[in-house]
Backbone bond lengths (Angstrom), bond angles and torsions (degrees), N, CA, C in turn:
res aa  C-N    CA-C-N  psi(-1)  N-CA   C-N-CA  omega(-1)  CA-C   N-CA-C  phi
1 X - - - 1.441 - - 1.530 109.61 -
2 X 1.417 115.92 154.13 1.225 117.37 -168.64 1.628 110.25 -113.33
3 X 1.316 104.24 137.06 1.432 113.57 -160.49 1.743 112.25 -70.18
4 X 0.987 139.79 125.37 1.551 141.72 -155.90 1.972 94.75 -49.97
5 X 1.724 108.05 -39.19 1.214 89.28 -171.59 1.597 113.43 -89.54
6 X 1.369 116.43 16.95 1.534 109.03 156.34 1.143 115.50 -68.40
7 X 1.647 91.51 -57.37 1.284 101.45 -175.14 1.769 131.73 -46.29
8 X 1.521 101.00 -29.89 1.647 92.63 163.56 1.476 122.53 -94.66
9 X 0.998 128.51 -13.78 1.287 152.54 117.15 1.761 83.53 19.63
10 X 1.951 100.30 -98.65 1.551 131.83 -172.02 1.106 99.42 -44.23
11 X 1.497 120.41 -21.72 1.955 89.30 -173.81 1.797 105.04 -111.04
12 X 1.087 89.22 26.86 2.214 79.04 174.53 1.628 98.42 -52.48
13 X 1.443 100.18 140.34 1.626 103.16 145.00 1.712 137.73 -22.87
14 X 1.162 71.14 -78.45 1.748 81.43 177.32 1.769 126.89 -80.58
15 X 1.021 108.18 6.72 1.416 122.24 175.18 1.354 114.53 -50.37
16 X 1.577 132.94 129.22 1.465 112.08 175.77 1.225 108.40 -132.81
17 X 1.260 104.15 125.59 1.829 125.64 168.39 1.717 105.06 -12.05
18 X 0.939 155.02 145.06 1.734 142.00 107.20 1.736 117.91 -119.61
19 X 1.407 104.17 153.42 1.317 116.17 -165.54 1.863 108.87 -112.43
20 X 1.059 104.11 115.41 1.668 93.63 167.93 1.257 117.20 -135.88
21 X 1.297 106.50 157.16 1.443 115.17 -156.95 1.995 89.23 -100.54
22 X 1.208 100.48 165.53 1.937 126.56 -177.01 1.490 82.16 -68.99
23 X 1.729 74.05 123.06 1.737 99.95 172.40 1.824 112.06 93.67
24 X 1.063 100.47 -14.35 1.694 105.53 -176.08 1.417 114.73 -77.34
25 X 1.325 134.21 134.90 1.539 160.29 -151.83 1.383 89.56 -107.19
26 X 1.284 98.44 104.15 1.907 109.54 174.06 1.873 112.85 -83.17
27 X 1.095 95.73 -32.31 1.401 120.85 -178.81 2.041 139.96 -162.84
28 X 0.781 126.64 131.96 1.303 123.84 -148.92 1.974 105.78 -106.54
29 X 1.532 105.36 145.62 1.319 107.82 -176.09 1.844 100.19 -64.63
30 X 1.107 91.28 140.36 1.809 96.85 -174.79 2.041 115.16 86.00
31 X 1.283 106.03 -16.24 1.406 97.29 179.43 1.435 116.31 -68.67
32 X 1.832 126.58 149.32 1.035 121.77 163.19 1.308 122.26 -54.86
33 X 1.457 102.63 146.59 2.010 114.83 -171.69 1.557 88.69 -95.81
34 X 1.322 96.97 130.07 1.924 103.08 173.06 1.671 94.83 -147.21
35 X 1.188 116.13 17.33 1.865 105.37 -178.56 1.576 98.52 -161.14
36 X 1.461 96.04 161.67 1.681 94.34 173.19 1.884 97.87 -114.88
37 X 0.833 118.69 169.24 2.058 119.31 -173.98 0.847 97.80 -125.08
38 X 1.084 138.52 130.80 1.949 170.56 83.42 1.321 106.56 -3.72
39 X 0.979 150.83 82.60 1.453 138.13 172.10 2.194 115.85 -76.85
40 X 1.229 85.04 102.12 1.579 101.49 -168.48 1.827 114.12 -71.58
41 X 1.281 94.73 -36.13 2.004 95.26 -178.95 1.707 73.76 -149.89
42 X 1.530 81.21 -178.84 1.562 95.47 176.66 2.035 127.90 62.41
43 X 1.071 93.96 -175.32 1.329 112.15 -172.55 1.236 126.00 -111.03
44 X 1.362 132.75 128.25 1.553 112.77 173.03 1.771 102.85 -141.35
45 X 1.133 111.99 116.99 1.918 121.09 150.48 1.336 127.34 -54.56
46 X 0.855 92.10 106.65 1.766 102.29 160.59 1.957 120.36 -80.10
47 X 1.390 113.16 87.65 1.232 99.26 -155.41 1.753 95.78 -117.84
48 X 1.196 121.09 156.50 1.680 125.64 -159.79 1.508 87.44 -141.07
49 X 1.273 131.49 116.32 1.276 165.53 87.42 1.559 128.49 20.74
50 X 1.484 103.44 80.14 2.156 112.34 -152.22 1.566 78.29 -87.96
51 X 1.640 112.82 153.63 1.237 126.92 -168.63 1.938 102.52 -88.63
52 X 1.060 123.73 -5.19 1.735 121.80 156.18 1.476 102.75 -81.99
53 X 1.291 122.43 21.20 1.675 110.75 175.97 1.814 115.74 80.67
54 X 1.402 117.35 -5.92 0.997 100.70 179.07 1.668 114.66 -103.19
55 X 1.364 138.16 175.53 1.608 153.48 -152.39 1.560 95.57 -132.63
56 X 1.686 88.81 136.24 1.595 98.52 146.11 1.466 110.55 -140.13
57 X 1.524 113.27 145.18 1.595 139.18 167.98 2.008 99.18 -35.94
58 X 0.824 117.73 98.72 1.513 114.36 170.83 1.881 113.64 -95.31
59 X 1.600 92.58 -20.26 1.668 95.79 177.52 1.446 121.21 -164.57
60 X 1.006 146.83 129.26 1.211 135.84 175.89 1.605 116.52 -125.34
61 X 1.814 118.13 120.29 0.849 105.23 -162.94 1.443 128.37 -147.53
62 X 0.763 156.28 142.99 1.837 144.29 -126.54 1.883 102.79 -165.87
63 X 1.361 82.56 -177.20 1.691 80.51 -156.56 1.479 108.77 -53.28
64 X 1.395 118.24 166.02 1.385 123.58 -149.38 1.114 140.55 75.05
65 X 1.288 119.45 -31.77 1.284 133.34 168.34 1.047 134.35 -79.27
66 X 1.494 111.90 132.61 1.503 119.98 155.63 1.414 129.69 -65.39
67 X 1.388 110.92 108.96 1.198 94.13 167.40 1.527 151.75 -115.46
68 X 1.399 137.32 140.37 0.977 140.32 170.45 1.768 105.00 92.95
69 X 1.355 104.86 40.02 1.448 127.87 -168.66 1.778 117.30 -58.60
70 X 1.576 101.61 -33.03 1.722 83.45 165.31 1.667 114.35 -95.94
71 X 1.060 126.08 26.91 1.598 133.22 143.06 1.336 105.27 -54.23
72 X 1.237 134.35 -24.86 1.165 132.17 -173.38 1.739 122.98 -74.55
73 X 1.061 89.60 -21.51 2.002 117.22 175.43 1.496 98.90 -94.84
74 X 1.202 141.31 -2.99 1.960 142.22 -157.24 1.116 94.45 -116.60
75 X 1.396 111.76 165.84 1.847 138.74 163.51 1.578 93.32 -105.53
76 X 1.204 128.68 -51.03 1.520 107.43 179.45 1.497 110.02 -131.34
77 X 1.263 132.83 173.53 1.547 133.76 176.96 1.374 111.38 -85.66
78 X 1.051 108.13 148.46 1.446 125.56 -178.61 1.529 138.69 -101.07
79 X 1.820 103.94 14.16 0.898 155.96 -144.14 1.679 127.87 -170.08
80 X 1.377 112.17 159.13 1.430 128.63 -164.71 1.703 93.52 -112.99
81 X 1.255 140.68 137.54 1.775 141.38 151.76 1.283 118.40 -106.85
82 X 1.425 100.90 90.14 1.183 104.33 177.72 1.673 129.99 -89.63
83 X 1.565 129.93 147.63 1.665 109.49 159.94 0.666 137.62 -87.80
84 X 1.292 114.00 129.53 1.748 102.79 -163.97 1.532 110.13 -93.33
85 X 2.069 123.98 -10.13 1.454 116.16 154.62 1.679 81.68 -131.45
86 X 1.402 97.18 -167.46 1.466 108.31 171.50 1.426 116.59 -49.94
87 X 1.541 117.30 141.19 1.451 104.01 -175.86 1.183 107.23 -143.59
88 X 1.198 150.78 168.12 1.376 149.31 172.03 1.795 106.97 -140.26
89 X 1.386 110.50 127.33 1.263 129.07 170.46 1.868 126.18 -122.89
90 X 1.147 90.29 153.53 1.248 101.50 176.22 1.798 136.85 -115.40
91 X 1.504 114.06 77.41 1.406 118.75 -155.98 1.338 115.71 -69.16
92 X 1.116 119.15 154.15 1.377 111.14 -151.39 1.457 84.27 -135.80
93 X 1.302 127.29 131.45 1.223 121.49 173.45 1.659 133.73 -61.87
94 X 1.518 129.97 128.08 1.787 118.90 -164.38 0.910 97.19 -56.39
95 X 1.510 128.46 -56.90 1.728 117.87 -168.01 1.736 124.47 -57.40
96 X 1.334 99.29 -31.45 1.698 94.93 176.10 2.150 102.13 -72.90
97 X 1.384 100.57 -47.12 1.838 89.59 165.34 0.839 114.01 -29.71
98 X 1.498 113.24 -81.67 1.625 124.32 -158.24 1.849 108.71 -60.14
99 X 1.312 109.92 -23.65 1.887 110.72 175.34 1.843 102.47 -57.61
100 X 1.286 77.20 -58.63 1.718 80.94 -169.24 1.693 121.19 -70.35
101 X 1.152 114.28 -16.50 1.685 122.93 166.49 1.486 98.84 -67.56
102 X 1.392 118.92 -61.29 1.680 109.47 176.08 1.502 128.55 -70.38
103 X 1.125 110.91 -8.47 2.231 116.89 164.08 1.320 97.37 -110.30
104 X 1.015 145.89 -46.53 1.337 129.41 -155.39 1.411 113.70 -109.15
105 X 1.554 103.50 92.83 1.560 112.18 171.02 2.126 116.42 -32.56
106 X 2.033 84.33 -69.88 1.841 66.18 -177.66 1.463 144.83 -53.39
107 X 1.847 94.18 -19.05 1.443 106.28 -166.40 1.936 92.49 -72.45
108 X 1.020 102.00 -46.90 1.974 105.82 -175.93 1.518 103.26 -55.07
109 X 1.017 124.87 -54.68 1.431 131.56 169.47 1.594 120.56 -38.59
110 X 2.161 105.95 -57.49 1.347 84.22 162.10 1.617 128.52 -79.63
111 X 1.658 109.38 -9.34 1.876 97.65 -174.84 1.858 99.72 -63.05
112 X 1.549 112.00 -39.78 1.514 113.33 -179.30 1.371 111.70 -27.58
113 X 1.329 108.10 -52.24 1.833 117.91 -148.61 1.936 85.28 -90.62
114 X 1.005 132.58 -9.03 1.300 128.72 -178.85 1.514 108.23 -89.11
115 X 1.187 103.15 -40.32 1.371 108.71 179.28 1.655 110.99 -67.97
116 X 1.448 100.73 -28.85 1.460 100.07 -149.02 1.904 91.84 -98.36
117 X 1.436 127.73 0.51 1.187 133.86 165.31 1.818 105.64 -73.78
118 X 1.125 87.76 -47.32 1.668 104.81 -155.89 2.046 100.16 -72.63
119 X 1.294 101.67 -6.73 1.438 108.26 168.19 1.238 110.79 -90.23
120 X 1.476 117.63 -58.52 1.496 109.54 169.95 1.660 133.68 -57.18
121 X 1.481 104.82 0.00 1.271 117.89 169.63 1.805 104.04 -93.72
122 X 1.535 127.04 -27.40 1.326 112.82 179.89 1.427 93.18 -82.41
123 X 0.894 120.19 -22.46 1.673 100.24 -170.34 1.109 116.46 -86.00
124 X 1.537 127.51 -3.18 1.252 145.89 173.35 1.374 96.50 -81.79
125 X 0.737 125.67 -107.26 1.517 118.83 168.81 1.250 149.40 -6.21
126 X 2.086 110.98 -22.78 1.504 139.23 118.25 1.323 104.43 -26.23
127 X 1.076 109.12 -74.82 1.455 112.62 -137.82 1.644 90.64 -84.16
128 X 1.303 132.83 -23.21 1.648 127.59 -169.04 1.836 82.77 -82.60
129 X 0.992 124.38 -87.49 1.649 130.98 -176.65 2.100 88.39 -8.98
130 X 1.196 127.39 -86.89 1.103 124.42 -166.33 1.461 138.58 -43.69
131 X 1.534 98.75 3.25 1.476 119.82 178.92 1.420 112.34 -81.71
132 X 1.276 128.44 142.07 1.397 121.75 -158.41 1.784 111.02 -93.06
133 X 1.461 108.48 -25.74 1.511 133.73 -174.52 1.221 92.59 -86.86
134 X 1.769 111.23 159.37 1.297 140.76 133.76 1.434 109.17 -48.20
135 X 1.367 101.35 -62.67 1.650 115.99 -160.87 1.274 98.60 -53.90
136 X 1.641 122.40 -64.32 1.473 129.41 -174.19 1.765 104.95 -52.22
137 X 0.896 131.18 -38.06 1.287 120.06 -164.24 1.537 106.53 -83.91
138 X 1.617 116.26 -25.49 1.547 113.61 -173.13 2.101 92.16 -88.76
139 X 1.040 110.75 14.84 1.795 104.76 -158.15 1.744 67.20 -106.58
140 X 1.365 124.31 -74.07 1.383 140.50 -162.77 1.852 91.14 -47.90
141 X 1.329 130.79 -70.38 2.104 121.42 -174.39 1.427 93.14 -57.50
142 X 1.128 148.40 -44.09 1.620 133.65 -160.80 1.870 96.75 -79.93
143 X 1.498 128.11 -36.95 1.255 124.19 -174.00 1.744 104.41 -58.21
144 X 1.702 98.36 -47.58 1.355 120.45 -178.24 1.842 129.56 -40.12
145 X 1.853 89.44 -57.28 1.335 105.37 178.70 1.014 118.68 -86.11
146 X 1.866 124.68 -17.20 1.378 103.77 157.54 1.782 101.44 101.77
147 X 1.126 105.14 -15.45 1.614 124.59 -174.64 1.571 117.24 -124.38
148 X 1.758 110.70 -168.70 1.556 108.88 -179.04 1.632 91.69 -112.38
149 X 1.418 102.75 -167.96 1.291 113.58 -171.50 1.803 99.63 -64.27
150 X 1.781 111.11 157.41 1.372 115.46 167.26 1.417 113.79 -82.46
151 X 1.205 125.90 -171.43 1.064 150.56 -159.15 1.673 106.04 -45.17
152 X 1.176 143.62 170.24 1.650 137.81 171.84 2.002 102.45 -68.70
153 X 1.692 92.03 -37.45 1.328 99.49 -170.71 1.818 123.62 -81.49
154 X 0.846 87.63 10.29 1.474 116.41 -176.33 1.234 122.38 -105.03
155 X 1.459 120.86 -17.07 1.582 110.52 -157.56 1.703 106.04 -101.17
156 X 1.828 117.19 9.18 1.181 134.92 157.27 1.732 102.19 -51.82
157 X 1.431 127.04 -57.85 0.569 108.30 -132.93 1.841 95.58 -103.64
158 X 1.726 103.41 -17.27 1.119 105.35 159.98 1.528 130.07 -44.99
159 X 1.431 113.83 -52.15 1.342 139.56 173.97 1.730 101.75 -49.01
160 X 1.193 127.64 -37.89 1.708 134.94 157.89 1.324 110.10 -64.06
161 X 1.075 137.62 -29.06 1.382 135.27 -172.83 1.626 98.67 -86.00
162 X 1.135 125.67 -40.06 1.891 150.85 -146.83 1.748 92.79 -99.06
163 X 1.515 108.76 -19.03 1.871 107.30 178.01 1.267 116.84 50.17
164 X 2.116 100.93 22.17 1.595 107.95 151.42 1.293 132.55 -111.80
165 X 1.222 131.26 -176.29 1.553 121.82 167.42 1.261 113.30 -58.98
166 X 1.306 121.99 142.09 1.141 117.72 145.10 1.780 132.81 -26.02
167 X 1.271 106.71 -42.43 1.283 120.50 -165.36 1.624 103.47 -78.87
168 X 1.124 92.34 -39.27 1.788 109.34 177.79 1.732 114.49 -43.32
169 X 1.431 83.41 -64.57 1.708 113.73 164.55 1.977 115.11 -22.87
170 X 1.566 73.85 -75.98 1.609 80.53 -179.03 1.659 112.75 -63.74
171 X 1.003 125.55 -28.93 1.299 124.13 -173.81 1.562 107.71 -64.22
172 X 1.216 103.85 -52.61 1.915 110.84 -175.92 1.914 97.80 -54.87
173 X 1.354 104.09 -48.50 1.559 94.01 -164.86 0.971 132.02 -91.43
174 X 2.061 121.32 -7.47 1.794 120.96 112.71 1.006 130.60 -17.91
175 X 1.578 114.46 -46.48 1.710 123.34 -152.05 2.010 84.96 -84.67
176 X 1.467 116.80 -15.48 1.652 106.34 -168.40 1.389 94.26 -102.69
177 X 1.187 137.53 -8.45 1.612 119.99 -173.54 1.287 117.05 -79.19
C-alpha cells in the first residue's frame, strides 16, 4: 500500500512520467540533480563505483519509493541509478521540492518523518549485515517485517538483502521446515 505522502508526492503538477527499460542508466555518478524520482513499477539500483573497479548496492528500490532522496540536499549524485527490470518513474522537479519544504509546514513535516523512517531502515540493515549467522540474520528480517518468508521466487533476492548466498538461504529455510 502506498503511503498518502507518496501518493501526493505522485500528483505534483509538474511531475513527469519516464520509462526505462532493464539495464537503463536513469542517472549518472557526477550528473547534475534537477529532479527527485518516484519509482512507480519496477526497480531501480543505486550503485557507487569503488576506484579498483569494483560496486556497491547503495539502494534498492521499487514501487513506492523514493529514490535517492538525499540528492535532494547535492549539486550532483554520488552515484549511478540503474534498472535493474523495466521501470517507470516520476521526476519531480528539486526546485518545486525544495519550494514546498520552505512554505509548506505539513509537506516538510511529512518529508521529515520519511527521511526519518528511511534511517531506521539503514540502520537496520547495519545492524542485520553485522550478524554473524544466516539463521540470526533471517530471525532478525522476519522479527523486522513483522511477517513470514515472501514468495519461493523471491527469496533470491532476500538472500541479497541478508548479504548471503542464495544457497545459504535455502539451506537455513530447509533446515526450518
Amino acid at each position: 500500500m502506498l503511503s498518502p505522502f507518496f501518493i501526493a508526492l505522485q500528483n505534483f503538477a509538474d511531475a513527469k512520467e519516464r520509462k526505462l527499460a532493464e539495464g537503463q542508466v536513469l542517472f549518472q555518478q557526477g550528473d547534475k540533480v534537477e529532479a527527485l524520482f518516484l519509482v512507480l513499477s519496477g526497480e531501480i539500483r543505486l550503485i557507487r563505483y569503488q576506484a579498483d573497479g569494483s560496486s556497491i548496492t547503495l539502494q534498492r528500490t521499487q514501487a513506492g519509493s523514493v529514490l535517492a532522496e538525499a540528492s535532494l540536499y547535492s549539486y550532483h549524485y554520488h552515484c549511478h541509478a540503474l534498472a535493474q527490470r523495466a521501470t517507470c518513474v516520476s521526476a519531480l522537479p528539486k526546485e518545486t521540492i525544495i519550494k514546498y519544504l520552505q512554505t509548506d509546514p505539513k509537506f516538510a513535516f511529512n518529508w521529515s518523518g520519511y527521511l526519518a523512517r528511511e534511517v531506521q531502515q539503514a540502520r537496520f540493515r547495519s545492524e542485520l549485515l553485522s550478524l554473524k549467522t544466516v539463521a540470526a540474520r533471517l530471525d532478525a528480517w522476519l522479527n523486522w517485517q513483522g511477517q513470514a518468508l515472501p514468495a519461493k521466487g523471491e527469496w533470491k533476492v532476500l538472500a541479497e538483502q541478508l548479504g548471503v548466498s542464495a544457497e545459504a538461504l535455502y539451506r537455513e529455510i530447509a533446515r526450518r521446515s
